[in-house]
C-alpha positions in Angstrom: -10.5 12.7 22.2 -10.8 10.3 18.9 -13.6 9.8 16.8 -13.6 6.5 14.4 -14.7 6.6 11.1 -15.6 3.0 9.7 -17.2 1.6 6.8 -19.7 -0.8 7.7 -19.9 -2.7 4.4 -18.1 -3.4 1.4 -16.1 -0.2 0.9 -17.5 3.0 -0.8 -20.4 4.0 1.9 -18.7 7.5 1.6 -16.8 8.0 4.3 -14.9 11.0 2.9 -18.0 13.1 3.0 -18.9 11.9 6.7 -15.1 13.0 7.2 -15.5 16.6 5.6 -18.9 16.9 7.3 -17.3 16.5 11.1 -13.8 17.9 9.7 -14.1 21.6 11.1 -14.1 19.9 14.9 -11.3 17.7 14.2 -7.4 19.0 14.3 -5.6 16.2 13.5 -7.3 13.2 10.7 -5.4 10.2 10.2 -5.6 7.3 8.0 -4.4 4.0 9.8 -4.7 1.6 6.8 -4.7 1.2 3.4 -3.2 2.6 0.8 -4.7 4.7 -2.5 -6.7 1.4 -3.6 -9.2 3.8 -1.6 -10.6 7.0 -3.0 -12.5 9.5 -1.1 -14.3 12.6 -2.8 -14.6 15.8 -1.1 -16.8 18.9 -2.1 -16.0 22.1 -0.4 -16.8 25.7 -1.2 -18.4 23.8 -4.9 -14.8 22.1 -5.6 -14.8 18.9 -6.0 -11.5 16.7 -4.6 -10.8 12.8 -5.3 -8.2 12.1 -2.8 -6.7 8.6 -2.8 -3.7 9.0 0.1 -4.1 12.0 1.3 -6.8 12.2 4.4 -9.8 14.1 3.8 -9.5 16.8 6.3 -6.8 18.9 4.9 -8.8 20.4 2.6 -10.3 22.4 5.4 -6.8 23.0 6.9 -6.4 20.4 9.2 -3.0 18.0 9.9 -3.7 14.9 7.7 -1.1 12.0 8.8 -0.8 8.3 7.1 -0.3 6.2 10.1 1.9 3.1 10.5 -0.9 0.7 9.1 -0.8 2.5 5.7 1.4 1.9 3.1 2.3 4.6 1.4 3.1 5.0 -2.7 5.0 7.9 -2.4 4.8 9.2 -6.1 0.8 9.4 -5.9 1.0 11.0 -2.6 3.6 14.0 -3.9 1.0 13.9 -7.0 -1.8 14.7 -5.0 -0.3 17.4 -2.7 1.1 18.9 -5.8 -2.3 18.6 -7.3 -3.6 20.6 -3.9 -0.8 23.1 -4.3 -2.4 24.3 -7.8 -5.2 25.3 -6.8 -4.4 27.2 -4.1 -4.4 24.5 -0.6 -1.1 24.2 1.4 -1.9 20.9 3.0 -0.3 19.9 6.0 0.6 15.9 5.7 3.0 13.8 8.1 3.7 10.2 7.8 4.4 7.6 10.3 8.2 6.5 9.9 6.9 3.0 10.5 4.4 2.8 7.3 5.1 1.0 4.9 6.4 2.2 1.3 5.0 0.9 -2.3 7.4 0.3 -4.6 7.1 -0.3 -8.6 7.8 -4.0 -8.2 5.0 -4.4 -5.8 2.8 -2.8 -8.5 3.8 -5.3 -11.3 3.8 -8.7 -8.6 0.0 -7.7 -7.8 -1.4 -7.8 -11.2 0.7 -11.2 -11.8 -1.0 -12.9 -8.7 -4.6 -11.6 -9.1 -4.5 -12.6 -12.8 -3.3 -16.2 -11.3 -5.8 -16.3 -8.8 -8.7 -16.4 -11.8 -12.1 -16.7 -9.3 -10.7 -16.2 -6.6 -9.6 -12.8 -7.2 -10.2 -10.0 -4.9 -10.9 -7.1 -7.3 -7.5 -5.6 -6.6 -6.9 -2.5 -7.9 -3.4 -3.6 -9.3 -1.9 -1.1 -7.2 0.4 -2.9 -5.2 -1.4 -3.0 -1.9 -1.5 -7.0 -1.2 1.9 -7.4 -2.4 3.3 -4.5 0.3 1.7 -6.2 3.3 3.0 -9.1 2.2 6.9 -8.2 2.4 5.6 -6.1 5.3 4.2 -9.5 7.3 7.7 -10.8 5.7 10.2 -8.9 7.6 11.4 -8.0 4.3 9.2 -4.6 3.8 11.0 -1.3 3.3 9.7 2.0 5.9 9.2 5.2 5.6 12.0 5.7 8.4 14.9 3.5 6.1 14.6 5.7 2.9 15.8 8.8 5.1 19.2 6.3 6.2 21.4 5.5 2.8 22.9 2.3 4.1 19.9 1.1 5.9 17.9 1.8 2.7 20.4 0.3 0.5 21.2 -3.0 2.6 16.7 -3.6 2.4 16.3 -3.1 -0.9 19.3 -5.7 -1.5 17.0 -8.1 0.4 13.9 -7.3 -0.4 14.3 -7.0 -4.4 16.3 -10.0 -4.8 13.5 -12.2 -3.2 10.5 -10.2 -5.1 12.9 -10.5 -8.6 13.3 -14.3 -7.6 9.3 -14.8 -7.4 8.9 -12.7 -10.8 11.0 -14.8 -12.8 11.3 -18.2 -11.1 7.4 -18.2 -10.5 5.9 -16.1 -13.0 8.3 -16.1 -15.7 8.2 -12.4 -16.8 10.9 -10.5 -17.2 11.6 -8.3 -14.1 12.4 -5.0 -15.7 13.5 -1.5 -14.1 10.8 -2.1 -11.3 13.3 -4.9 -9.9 16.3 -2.7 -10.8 17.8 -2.0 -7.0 20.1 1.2 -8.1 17.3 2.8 -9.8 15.0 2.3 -7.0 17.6 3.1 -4.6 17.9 6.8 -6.6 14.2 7.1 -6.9 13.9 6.6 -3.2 16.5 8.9 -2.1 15.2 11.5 -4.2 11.7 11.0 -2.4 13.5 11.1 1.4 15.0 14.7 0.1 11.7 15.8 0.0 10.0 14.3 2.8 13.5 15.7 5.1 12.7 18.9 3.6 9.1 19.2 4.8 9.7 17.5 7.9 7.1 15.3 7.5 7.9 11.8 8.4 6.9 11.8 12.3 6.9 9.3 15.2 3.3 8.8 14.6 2.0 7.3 17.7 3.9 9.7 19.9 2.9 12.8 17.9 -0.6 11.8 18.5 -0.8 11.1 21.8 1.4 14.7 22.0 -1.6 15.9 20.5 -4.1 14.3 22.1 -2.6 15.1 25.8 -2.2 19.3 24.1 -6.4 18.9 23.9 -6.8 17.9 20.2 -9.4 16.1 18.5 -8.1 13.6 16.1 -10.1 12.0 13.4 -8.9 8.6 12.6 -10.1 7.3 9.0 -10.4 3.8 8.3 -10.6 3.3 4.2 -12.6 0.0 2.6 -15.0 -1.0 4.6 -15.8 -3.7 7.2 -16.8 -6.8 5.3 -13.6 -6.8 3.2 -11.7 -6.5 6.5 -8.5 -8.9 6.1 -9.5 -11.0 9.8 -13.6 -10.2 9.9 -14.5 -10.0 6.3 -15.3 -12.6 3.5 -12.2 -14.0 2.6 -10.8 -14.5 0.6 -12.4 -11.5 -1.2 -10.8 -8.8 0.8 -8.1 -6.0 1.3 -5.3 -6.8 3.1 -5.3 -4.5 6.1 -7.4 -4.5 9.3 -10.5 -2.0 8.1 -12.8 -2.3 11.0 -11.8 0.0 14.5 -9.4 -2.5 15.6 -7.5 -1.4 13.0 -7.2 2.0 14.6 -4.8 1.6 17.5 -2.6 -0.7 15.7 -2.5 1.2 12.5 -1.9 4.8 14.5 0.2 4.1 17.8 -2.6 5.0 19.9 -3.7 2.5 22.6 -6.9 0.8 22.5 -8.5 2.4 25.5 -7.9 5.7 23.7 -9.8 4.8 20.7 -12.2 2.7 22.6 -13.1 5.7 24.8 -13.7 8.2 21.5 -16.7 8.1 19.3 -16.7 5.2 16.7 -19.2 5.9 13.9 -20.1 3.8 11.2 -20.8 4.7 7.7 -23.5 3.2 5.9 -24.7 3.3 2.3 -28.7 3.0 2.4 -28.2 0.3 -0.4 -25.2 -2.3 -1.3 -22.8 -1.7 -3.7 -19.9 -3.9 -4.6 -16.8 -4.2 -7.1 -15.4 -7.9 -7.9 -16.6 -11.4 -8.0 -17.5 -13.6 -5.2 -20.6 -14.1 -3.4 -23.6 -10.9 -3.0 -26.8 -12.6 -1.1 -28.6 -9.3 -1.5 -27.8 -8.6 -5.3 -30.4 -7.3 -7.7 -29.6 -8.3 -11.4 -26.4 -9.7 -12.6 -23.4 -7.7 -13.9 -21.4 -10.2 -16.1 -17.6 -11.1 -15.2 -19.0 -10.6 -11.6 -21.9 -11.9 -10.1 -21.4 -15.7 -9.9 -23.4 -18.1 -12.3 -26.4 -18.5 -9.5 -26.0 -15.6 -8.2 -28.2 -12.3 -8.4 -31.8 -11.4 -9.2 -32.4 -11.4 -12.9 -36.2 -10.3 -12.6 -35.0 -7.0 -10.4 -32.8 -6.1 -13.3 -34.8 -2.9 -13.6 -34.6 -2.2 -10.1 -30.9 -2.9 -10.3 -30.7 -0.4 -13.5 -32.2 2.6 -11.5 -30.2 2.3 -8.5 -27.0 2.1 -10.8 -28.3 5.0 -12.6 -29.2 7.2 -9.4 -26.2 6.4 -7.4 -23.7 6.8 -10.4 -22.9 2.9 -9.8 -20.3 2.7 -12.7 -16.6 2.5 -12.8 -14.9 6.0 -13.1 -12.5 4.7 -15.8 -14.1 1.9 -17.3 -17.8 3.1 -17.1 -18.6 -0.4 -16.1 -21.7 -1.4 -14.1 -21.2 -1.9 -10.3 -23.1 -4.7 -8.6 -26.0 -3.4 -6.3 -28.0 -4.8 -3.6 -30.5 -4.3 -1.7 -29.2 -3.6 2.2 -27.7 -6.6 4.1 -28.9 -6.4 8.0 -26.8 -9.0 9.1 -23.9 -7.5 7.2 -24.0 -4.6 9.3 -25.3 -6.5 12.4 -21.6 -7.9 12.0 -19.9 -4.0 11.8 -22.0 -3.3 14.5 -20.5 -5.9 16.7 -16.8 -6.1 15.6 -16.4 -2.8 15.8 -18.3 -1.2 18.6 -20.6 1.2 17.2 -21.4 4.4 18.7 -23.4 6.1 16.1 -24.1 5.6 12.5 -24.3 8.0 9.6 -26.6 6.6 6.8 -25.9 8.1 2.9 -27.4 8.2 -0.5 -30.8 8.1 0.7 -31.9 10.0 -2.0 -30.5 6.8 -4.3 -33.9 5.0 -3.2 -36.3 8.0 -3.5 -39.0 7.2 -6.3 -39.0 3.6 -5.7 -42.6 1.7 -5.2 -40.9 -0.3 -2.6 -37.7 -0.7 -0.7 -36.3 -4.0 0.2 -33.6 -5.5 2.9 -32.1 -8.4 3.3 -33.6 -8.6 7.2 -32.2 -12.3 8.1 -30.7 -15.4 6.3 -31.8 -19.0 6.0 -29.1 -21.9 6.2 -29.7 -25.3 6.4 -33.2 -24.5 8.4 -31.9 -22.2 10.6 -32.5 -18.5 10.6 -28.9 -16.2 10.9 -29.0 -12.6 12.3 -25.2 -12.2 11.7 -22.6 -13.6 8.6 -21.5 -17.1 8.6 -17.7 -17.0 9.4 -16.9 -18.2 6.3 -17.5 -16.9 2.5 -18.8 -20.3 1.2 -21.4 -20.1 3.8 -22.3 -16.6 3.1 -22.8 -17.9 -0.5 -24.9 -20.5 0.2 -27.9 -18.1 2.6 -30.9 -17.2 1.4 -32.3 -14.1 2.3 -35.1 -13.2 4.6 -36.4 -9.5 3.0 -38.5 -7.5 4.6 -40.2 -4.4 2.6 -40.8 -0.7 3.1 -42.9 1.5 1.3 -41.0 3.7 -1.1 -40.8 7.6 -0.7 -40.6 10.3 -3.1 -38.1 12.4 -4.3 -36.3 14.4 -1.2 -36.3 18.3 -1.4 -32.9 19.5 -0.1 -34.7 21.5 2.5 -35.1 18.8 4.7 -31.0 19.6 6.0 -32.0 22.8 6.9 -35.3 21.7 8.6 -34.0 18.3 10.0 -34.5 14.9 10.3 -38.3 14.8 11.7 -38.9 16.7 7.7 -38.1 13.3 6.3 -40.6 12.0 4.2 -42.3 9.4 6.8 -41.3 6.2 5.0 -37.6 7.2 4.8 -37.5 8.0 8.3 -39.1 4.0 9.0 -36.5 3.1 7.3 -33.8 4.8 8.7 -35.5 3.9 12.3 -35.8 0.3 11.5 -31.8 0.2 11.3 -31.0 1.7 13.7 -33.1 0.0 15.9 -31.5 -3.2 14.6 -28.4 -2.6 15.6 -28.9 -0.6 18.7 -27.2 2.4 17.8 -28.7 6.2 17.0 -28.2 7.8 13.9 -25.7 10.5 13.6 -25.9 11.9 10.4 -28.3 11.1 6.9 -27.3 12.1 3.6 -29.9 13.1 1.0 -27.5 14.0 -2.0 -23.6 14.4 -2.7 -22.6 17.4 -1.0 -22.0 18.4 2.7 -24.2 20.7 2.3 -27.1 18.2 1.7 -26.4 16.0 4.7 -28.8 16.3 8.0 -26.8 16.5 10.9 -28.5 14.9 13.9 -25.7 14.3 16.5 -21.8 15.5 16.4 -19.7 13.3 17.9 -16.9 15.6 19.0 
């Protein structure tokens, strides 16, 4: 069987934990899009791991495989497998022959165009992502599968470089550099197929998991992002470039859509909305400059805006930057709920929201007099709703006992709150977190 994992919002709802937290049932996890623009944090046995390519599970011994909808930068991913080697893991990682490889020239085109792009930037990560699906959905993209053949590899990167150096120069007018040099990628990949020959680990992915599945596994498949930034079903032109929602799945593993459609699909949800970039944010308290639009955000719940930050550690890892926060966005998630077929939902960072007065959502829009349930298909339209809130009464502080003694030990307003959505979107909770680890996350159903 297959469970789904799926963000429901804007990316970073924590899917990594929800990952580890089912992980011990699963024998196979796979990521089918994406690249390490995502990162997911794991704690296990009081280790902490930040894993950007690599799937989640094989830190508890399971297969981890990047599927044909990833694309793959092959230096991180040796990093991080190194990285797991030191302190004493022996992770088991295969990748699809059909994904997609990130090379240094798709790295140096992606912070040309976002620059270029001034408000309408996405937020890229500058990590080549957008520019790798691009040559992909070119016919000009360079696999896995070619880097193990010399004169298959050698006759696409003739191709592909000449037309990515052409755009560099003739476009952008910078000088292309080793990154558009083809014999030194041409070396550089070739030493990364004598490593990937020597662990075996490229695979025909959609046959070695249907090989599983038919053997009795249970395979995890781990969607990265999250559903609103979905390249077809999110606010465009503000989004990644890959297919985050389920639908992703099947395409982005080889398996067929009855086979995920018959597994478990759960969504992840952050209790509260948290978002990186500019563009629009209906639900955002206070206003993070360089982001939030000029008539955008809630000045006067700045406070509100500064204790969330501050509780849910809403700051850039590098740059220490403030994150944009909301309050949560019900027709945001009635959207996840209906493109991607929700079975069950696990809800984190409660414990973000413990010690407010009062907890707000974004229940409903207004637009032009009419009252929306879902998101307008189009950003500009998002933009222009104003939100219909509905409030909750704020609960204290949760005591971590409450995973042990289970959901019904909720403090009474957090479990309204948790009721109300998933009555709203029809679907029964599966899991609650209440802090970072795995061991502070109530378990209410297992989906395997």
């Amino acid at each position: 069987m297959t469970v789904t994992i799926v963000g429901s919002q804007l990316g970073d709802e924590g899917k990594g934990g929800i990952v580890d937290l089912y992980g011990d049932s699963a024998d196979v996890v796979v990521r089918y899009q994406g690249g390490d623009n995502a990162g997911h944090t794991v704690v296990h046995d009081g280790e902490t791991y930040k894993l950007s390519l690599v799937p989640s599970g094989v830190v508890r011994g399971t297969t981890g495989v990047l599927g044909n909808g990833c694309v793959v930068n092959l230096a991180t991913l040796f990093e991080e497998i190194d990285a797991l080697r030191e302190r004493g893991l022996e992770p088991d990682v295969r990748i699809a022959a059909r994904a997609h490889v990130i090379l240094p020239y798709h790295r140096v085109l992606d912070g040309i165009e976002e620059e270029a792009k001034d408000d309408l930037a996405a937020g890229t990560t500058g990590r080549g992502i957008g520019p790798t699906y691009e040559d992909k959905a070119g016919r000009r993209g360079i696999r896995v599968g070619d880097l193990l053949d010399p004169e298959v590899l050698r006759k696409r990167l003739d191709y592909a470089v000449s037309h990515n150096r052409a755009l560099a120069t003739e476009v952008y007018g910078i000088d292309p550099g080793e990154a558009f040099d083809v014999d030194h990628l041409y070396e550089t990949c070739r030493g990364f197929a004598q490593r990937l020959e020597n662990r075996e680990m490229v695979i025909n992915g959609g046959e070695f998991l249907s090989s599983k599945i038919d053997d009795g596994a249970t395979v995890m498949l781990e969607g990265a992002q999250g559903t609103a930034i979905d390249i077809d079903h999110g606010i465009y032109p503000y989004v990644t470039s890959s297919n985050t929602t389920a639908t992703g799945a099947p395409a982005g593993t080889g398996l067929g859509p009855a086979t995920v459609g018959n597994g478990e699909i759960v969504g992840i949800v952050k209790a509260y909305l948290s978002r990186v970039g500019t563009g629009p944010l209906p639900t955002e308290l206070g206003h993070v400059e360089g982001q939030t639009p000029s008539d955008g955000g809630d000045t006067a719940a700045s406070d509100v805006a500064t204790y969330i930050r501050d509780e849910g550690g809403e700051y850039g890892t590098v740059t220490g930057r403030p994150r944009r926060v909301g309050w949560l966005d019900m027709p945001m998630l009635r959207h996840a709920a209906r493109a991607n077929g929700f079975t069950g939902l696990a809800v984190n960072h409660l414990d973000v929201l413990a010690g407010l007065e009062e907890v707000q959502v974004g229940h409903a829009y207004e637009l032009d007099g009419e009252t929306l349930y879902s998101m307008p298909s189009t950003t500009e339209r998002w933009g222009q709703c104003a939100v219909v809130t509905k409030t909750f009464e704020g609960w204290p502080e949760i005591d971590s006992a409450v995973v042990e003694q289970g959901y019904e030990s909720l403090p009474d307003a957090a479990r309204t709150y948790l009721d109300y959505i998933s009555e709203e979107l029809s679907t029964p909770i599966y899991a609650v977190g209440v802090g970072p680890g795995r061991s502070e996350t109530i378990v209410c159903e297992t989906p395997f």
